[in-house]
Every structure is written in structure tokens, then in C-alpha cells.
C-alpha positions as CSV (number, residue, x, y, z in Angstrom):
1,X,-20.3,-52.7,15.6
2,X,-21.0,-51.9,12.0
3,X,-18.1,-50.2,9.7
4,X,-17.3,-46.5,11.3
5,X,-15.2,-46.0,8.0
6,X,-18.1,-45.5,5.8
7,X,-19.6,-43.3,8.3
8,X,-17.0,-40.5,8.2
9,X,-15.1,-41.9,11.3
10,X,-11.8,-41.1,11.1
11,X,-10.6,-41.8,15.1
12,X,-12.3,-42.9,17.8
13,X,-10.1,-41.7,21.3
14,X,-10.8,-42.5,24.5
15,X,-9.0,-40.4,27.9
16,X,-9.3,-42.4,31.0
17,X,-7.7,-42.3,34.5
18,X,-6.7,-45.8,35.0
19,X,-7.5,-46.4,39.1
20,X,-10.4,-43.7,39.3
21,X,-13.9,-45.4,39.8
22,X,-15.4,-42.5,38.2
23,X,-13.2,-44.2,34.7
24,X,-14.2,-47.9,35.6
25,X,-17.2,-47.6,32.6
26,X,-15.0,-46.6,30.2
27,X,-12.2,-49.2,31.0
28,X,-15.2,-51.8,30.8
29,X,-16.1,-51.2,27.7
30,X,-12.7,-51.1,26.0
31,X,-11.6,-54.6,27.8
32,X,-15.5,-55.8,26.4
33,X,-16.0,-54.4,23.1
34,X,-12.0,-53.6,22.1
35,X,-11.9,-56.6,20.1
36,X,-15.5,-56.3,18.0
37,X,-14.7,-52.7,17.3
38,X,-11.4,-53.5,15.9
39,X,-12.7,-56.5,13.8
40,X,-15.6,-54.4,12.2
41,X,-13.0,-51.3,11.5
42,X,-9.9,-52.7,11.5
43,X,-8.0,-49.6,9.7
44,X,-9.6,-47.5,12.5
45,X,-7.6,-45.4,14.7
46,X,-8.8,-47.0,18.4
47,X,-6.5,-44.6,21.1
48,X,-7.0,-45.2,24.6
49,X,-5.3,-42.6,26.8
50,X,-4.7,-43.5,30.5
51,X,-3.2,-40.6,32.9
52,X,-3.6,-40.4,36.3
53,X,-7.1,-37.8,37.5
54,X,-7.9,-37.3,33.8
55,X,-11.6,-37.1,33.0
56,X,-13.1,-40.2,31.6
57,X,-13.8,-38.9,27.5
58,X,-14.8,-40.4,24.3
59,X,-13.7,-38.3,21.3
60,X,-14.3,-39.0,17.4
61,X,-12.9,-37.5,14.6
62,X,-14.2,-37.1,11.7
63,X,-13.7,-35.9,7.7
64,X,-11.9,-32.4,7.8
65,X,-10.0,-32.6,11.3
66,X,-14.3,-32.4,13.1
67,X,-14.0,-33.4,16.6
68,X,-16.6,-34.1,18.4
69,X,-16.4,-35.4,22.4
70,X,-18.7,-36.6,25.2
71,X,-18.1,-36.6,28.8
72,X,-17.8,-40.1,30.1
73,X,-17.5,-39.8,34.6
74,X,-19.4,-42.3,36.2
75,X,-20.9,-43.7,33.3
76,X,-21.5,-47.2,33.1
77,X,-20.6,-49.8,30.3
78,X,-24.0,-49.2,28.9
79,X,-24.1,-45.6,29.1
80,X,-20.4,-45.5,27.1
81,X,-21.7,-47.7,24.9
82,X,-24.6,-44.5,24.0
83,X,-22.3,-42.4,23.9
84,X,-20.0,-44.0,21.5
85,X,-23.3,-45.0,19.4
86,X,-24.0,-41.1,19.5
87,X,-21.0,-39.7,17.9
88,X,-20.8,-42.4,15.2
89,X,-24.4,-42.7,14.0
């Protein structure tokens, strides 16, 4: 994944229940693309949130405290991986 920083990222958050299958794309693509994210923006904020029933998220923040966030429940790996493509391009 290319460098968020120079693209006004400022945080990338995600909120996940951590047993609820309606979370298991959003766990998949933190345990698959964790590691690439974190070597392309290694100064970049990368939260992960786990709490029991909590609506599968991805939130990014941006210049001037901008938040932006995208509902994430029964999303596959593929369809987080959009959705995390759409709020930093």
C-alpha cells in the first residue's frame, strides 16, 4: 500500500467485535495486510479496536481533526480492502 502520509492520512482505526462473523472480514484483512500497511506508513497511527457486539468500522482521519468512516458488517477481505482504498485515495 502506497504512503497514506502524503495523502493527508493522519489515522487509520478499525472497531471490530472479535468472535462476531459479521467482523471476520475485517479481522482478515488486519491479520493479511497488517504488516504491508505498517511497512509503507510506518509513522501511521494503525488502531484496531476489539469489543464484544461492536459494529465492524474502518475510520480515517485526516488534516484538521476530518473523520471520515465506512460501515464494514459482513464485508469480506476484499470488500474491506475497497473500503479502506476509498477513504485514503
Amino acid at each position: 500500500m502506497s504512503n497514506l502520509i502524503k495523502r493527508g492520512v493522519k489515522e487509520l482505526r478499525f472497531v471490530l467485535c472479535h468472535s462476531s462473523p459479521a467482523s471476520n472480514g475485517a479481522r482478515d484483512y488486519i491479520v493479511n495486510h497488517y504488516e504491508a500497511v505498517k511497512a509503507a506508513n510506518p509513522d501511521l497511527p494503525f488502531i484496531v479496536r476489539e469489543c464484544t457486539n461492536a459494529q465492524a468500522t474502518v475510520m480515517a482521519r485526516y488534516e484538521f481533526g476530518v473523520e471520515r468512516r465506512l460501515y464494514l458488517n459482513d464485508a469480506s477481505e476484499h470488500m474491506v480492502a475497497e473500503a479502506v482504498n476509498e477513504l485514503v485515495d
